[in-house]
C-alpha positions as CSV (number, residue, x, y, z in Angstrom):
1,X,-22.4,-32.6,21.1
2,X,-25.3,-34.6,20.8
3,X,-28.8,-32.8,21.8
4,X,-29.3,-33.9,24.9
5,X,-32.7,-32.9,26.7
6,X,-30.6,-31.0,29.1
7,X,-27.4,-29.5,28.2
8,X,-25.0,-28.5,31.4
9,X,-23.1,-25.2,30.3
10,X,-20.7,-23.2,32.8
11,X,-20.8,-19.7,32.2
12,X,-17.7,-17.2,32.9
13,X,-16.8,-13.8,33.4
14,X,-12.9,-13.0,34.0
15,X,-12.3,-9.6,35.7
16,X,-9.1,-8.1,36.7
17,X,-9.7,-9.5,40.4
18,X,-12.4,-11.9,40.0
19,X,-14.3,-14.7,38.2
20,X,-17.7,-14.6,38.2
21,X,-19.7,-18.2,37.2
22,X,-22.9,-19.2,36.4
23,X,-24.2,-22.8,35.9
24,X,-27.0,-23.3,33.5
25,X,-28.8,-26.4,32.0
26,X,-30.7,-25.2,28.4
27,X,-32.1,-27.2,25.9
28,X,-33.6,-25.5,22.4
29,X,-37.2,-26.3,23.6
30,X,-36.3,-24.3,26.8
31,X,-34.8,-21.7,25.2
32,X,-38.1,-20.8,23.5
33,X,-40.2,-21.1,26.8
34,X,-37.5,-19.0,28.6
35,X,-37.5,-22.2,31.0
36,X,-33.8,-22.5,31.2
37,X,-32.6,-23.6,35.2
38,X,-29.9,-22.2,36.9
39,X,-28.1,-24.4,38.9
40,X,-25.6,-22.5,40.8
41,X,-23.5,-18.9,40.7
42,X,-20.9,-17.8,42.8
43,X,-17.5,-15.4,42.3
44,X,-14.7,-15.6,43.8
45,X,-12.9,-12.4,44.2
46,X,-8.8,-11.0,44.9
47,X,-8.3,-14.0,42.2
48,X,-4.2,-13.5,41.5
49,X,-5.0,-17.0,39.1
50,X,-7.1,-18.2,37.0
51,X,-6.4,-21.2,37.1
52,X,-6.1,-21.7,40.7
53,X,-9.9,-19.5,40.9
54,X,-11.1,-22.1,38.3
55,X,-10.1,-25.3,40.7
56,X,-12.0,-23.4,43.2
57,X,-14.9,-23.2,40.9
58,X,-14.4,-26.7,39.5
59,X,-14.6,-28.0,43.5
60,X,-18.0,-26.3,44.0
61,X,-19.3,-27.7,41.2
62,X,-19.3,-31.1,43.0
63,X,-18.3,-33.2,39.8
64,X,-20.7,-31.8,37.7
65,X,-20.5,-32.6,34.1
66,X,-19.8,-29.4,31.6
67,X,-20.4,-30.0,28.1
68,X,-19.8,-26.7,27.1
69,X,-18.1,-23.4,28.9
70,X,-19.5,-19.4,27.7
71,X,-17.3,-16.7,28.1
72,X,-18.3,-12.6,28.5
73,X,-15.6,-11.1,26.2
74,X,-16.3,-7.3,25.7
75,X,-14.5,-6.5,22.5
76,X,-14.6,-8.3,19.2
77,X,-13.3,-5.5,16.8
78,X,-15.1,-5.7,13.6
79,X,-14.7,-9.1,12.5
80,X,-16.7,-10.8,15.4
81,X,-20.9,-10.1,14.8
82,X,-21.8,-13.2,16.4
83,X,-20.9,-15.6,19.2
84,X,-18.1,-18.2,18.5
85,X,-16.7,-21.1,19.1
86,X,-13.3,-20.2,20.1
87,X,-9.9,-21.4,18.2
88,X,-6.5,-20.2,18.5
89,X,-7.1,-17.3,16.3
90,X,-9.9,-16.1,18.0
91,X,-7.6,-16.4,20.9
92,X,-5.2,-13.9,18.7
93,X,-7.9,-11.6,17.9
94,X,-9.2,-11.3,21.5
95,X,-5.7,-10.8,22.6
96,X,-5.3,-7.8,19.9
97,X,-8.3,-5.9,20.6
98,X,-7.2,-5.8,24.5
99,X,-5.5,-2.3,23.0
100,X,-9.5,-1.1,23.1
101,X,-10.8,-2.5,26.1
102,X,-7.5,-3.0,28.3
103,X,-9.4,-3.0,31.1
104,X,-11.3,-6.3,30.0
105,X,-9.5,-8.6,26.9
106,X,-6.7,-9.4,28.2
107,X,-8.8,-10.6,31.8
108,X,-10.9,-12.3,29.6
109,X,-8.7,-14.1,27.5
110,X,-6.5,-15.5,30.7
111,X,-10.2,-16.9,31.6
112,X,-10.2,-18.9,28.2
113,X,-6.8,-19.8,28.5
114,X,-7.6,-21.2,32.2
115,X,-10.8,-22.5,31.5
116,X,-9.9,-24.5,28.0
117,X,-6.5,-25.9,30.2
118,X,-9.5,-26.9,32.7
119,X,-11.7,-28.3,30.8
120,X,-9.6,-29.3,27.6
121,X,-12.8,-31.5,25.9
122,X,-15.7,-29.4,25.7
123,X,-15.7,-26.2,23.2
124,X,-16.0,-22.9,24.5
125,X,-17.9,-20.1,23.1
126,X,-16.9,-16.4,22.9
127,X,-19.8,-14.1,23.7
128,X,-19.1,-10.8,22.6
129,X,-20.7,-7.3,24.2
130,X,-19.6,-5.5,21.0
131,X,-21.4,-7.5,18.4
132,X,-25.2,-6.4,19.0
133,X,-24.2,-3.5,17.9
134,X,-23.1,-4.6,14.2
135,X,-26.6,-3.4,13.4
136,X,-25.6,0.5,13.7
137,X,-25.6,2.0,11.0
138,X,-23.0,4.2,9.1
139,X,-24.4,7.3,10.3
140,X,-24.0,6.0,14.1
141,X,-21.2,4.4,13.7
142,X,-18.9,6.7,12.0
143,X,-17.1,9.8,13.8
144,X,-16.3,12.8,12.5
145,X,-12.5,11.9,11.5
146,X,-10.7,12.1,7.9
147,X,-12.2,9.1,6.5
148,X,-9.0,6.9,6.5
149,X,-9.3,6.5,9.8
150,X,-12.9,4.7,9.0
151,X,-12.1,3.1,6.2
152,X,-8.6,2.0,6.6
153,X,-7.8,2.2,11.0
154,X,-11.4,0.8,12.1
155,X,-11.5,4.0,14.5
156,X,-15.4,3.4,15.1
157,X,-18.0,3.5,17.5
158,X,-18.5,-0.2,18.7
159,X,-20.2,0.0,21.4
160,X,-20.9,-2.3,24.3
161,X,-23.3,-4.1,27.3
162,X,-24.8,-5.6,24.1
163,X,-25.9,-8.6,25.7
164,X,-27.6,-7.3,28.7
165,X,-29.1,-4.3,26.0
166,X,-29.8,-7.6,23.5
167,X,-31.4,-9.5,27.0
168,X,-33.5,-6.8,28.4
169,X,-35.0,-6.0,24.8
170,X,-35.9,-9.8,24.2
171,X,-37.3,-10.0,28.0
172,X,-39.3,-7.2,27.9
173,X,-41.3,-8.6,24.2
174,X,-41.6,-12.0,26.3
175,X,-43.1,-10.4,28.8
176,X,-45.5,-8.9,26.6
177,X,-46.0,-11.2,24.3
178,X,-49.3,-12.2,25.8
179,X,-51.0,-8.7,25.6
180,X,-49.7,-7.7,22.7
181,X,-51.4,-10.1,20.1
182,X,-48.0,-11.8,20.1
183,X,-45.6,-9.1,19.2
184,X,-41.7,-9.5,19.4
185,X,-38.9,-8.0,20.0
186,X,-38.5,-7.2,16.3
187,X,-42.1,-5.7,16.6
188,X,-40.5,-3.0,19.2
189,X,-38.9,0.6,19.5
190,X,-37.1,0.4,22.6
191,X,-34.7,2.3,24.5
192,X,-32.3,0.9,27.0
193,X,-30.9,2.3,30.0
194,X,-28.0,-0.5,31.3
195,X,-26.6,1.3,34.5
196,X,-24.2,0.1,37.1
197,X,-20.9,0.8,37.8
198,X,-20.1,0.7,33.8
199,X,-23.6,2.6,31.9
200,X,-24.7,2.8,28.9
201,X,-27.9,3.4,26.8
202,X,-29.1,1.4,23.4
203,X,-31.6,2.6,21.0
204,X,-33.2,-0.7,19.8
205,X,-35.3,-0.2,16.7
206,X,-37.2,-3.4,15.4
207,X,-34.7,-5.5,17.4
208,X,-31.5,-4.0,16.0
209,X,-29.4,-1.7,18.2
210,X,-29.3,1.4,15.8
211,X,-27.4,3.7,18.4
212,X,-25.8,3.0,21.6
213,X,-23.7,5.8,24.0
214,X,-20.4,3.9,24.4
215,X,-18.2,4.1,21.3
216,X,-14.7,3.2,20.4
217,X,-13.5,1.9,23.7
218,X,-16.3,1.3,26.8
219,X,-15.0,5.2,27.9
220,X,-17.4,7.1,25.8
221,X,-21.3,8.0,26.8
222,X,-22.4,8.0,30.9
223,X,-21.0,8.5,33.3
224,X,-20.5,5.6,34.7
225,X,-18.8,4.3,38.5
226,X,-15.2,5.3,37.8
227,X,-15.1,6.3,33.9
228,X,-15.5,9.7,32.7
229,X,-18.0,9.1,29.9
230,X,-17.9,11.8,27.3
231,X,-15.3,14.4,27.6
232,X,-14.4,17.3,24.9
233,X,-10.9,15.4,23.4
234,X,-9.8,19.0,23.5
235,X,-9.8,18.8,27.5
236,X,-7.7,15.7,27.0
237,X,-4.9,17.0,24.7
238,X,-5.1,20.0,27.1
239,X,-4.1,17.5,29.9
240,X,-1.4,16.2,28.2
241,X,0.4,19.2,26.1
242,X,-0.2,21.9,29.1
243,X,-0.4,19.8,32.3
244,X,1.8,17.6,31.4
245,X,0.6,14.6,32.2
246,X,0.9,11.6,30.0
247,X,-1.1,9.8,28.0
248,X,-0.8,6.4,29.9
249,X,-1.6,9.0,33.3
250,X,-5.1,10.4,31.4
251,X,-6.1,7.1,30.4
252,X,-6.0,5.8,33.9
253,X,-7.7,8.9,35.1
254,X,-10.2,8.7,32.9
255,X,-11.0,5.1,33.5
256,X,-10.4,4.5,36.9
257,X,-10.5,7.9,39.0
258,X,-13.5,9.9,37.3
259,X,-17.1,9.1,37.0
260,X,-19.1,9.1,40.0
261,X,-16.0,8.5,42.2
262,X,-13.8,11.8,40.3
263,X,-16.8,14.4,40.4
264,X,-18.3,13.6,43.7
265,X,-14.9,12.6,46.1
266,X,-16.7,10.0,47.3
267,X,-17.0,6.9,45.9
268,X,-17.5,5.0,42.9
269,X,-20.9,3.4,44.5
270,X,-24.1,5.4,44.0
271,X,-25.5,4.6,47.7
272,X,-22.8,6.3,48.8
273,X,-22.8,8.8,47.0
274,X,-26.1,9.4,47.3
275,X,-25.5,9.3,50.9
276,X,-23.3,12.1,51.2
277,X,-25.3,14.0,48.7
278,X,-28.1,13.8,51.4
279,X,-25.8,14.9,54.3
280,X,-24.7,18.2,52.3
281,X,-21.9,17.5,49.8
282,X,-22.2,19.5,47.3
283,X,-19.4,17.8,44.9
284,X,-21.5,14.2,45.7
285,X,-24.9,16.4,45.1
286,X,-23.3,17.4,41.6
287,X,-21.8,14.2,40.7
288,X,-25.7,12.5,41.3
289,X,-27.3,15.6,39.1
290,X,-24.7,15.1,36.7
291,X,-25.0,11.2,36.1
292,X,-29.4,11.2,35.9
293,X,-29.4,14.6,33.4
294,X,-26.6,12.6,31.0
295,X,-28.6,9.8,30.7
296,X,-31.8,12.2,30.4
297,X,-29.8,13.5,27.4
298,X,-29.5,10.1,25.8
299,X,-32.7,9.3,26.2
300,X,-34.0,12.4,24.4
301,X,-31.6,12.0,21.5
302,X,-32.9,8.4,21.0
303,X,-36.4,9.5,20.9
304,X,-34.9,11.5,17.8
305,X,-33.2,9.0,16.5
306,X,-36.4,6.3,16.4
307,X,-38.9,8.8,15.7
308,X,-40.2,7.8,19.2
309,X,-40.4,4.7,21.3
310,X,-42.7,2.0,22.3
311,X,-41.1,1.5,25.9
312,X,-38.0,2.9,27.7
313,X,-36.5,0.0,30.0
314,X,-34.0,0.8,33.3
315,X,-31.8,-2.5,33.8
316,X,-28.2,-3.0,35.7
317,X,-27.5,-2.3,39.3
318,X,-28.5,0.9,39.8
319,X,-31.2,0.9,37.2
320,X,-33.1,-2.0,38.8
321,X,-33.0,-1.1,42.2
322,X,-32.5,3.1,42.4
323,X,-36.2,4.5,42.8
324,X,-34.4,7.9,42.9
325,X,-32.4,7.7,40.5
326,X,-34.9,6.3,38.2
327,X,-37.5,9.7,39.0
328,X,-34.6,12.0,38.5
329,X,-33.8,10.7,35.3
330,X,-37.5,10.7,33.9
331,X,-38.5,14.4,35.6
332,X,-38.7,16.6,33.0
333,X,-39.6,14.1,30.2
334,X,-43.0,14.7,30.6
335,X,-43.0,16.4,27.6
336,X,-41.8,13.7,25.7
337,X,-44.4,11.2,26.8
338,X,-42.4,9.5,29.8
339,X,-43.6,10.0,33.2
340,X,-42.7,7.6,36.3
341,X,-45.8,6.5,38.7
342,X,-44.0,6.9,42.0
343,X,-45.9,4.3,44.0
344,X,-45.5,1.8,40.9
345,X,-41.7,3.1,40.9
346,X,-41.1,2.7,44.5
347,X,-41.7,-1.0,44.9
348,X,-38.9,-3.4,45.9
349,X,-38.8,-6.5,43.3
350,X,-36.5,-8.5,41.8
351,X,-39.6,-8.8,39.2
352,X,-39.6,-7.1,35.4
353,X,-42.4,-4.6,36.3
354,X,-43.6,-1.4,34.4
355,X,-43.4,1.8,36.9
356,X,-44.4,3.9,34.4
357,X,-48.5,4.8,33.3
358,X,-47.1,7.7,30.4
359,X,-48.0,7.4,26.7
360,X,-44.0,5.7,26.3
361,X,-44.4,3.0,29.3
362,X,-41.3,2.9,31.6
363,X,-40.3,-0.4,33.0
364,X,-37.7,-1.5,34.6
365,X,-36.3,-5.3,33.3
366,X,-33.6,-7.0,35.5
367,X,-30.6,-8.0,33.3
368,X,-29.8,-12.1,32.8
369,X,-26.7,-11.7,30.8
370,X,-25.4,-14.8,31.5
371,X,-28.6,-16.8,30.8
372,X,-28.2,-15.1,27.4
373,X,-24.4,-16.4,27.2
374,X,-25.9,-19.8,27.8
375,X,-28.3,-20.1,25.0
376,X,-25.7,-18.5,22.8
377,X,-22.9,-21.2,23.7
378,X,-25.6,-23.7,23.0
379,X,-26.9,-22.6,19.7
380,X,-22.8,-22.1,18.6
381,X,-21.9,-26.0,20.5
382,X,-25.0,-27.1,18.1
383,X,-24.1,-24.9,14.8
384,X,-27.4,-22.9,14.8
385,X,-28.0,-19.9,13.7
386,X,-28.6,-16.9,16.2
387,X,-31.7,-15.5,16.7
């Protein structure tokens, strides 16, 4: 592709039910003044085809030239530590790892199937969640298994939300940049708070993700919407050698029917939740205590690892727009150095703003994942390196 002073890049995210799109217009000089434009967004949602969602898409678009199409994949094992221009074997490879993140591969690899039947001469770009965190290190990384199952079954934490963690932690050193004699994000201990109906925290030391709370499969860490988070694997055998359940039942469970939704009865929504906490449910009231003191944990234990932190940042659904939840989390850090101004934290803004006046400043930085995706499918369209 030629460097055009604008380049037009469709950017998508295939879900089990839905397709969500973004339309962006970059350029490398943009990229570095964070001036990219977005042109248009929309999803379209109880999508039983991909192709027929992408004609959809393709109508609303109104003609519009793509020279290039991004696609969110969540899991790219250990071979994928970058964004890619996608062949048939990365097609393979996606397909493969759907055995870790079933709930996600094999949706997104019917979007690149779709999209490159679409739009058949452009390239597309795999953008992977997992590959931030090729940073972690060993000790991070590794679990407390016979070593085989390291060295010879890849049975690792990966981690995930690596571009919104990777997004948030560039935004907030932009934001900065100005006060700060011209620091970066490489210049920064951070800790990331991604929550939403899927959560997950990010220790970002000097611009690398060193720890991060999801693991093997997106399961582990939070709890999140409808997944469980970390559970003793004790329970889990129990479930399945006493209660005979099966494995295919717990896996569902665990993904789909615990979380905020399992714990509280309610729902898989905080505000509602929230809502029935308020009104006297004590399962909802437990399930919201629950949820803030497990990220509270996190964000101790990443304090350890860094030896401290510069900023601690809230992004994702409920992070950028819970007040609450964002005081309940931070009470009781005090100790630590984090401490939430409640008039700063109570302000409605879609606006990266800090809330927080303690010696570790607490802001709250609204995710652009698919901006990100963007400039990634451009620099891999153009062969340059990533940042």
């Amino acid at each position: 592709m030629a460097l055009e002073r604008r380049v037009t890049i469709l950017v998508l995210n295939a879900g089990s039910s839905s397709l969500k799109w973004d339309l962006w217009q970059t350029t490398l000089e943009s990229m570095d003044s964070d001036t990219d434009v977005q042109i248009a967004r929309g999803i379209a949602e109880r999508v039983t085809s991909m192709e027929q969602a992408l004609g959809e898409v393709f109508s609303r678009l109104a003609g519009a030239a793509i020279d290039a199409v991004g696609h969110r994949i969540v899991h790219g094992g250990e071979r994928y530590r970058a964004s890619v221009v996608i062949d048939e074997q990365v097609e393979r490879d996606i397909e493969e790892l759907g055995e870790l993140a079933p709930l996600h591969n094999p949706h997104n690899l019917e979007g690149i199937l779709a999209a490159r039947a679409r739009f058949p001469g452009v390239k597309h770009v795999a953008v992977f969640d997992t590959a931030f965190h090729h940073t972690l290190p060993p000790r991070a990384y590794a679990y407390g298994l016979p070593y085989e199952y390291l060295a010879e079954k890849k049975i690792r934490r990966y981690g995930f939300h690596g571009i919104s963690h990777r997004y948030v932690s560039w935004r907030f050193a932009e934001i900065n940049k100005e006060g700060s004699g011209g620091k970066v994000r490489r210049d920064y201990r951070l800790i990331t708070c991604h929550l939403g109906n899927g959560c997950s925290a990010c220790a970002v030391e000097y611009g690398k993700s060193v720890d991060t709370s999801m693991g093997f499969t997106p399961l582990e860490g939070l709890m999140m919407g409808t997944r469980s988070g970390d559970v003793d694997a004790g329970a889990i055998l129990h479930l399945i050698t006493r209660e005979s359940h099966s494995a295919e039942d717990v896996l569902q469970m665990l993904n789909s029917a615990s979380g905020l939704k399992g714990l509280s009865g309610v729902s898989n929504d905080m505000r509602d939740v929230m809502k029935a906490a308020g009104a006297g449910n004590e399962w909802a009231s437990l399930a919201v205590e629950t949820f803030c003191y497990r990220v509270r944990k996190y964000i101790g234990s990443y304090l350890a690892a860094m030896n401290g932190a510069d900023a601690l940042i809230f992004t994702g659904g409920i992070g950028e727009n819970s007040a609450e939840i964002r005081a309940r989390i931070c009470d009781g850090l005090s100790g630590l150095g984090l401490g939430i101004d409640a008039a700063a934290n109570a302000v409605v803004s879609s606006e990266a703003r800090r809330i927080g006046i303690s010696a570790i400043p607490v802001w709250v930085v609204p995710t652009q994942e698919e901006q990100l995706i963007a400039r990634d499918t451009l620099r891999c369209v153009l062969g340059i390196p990533h940042e």
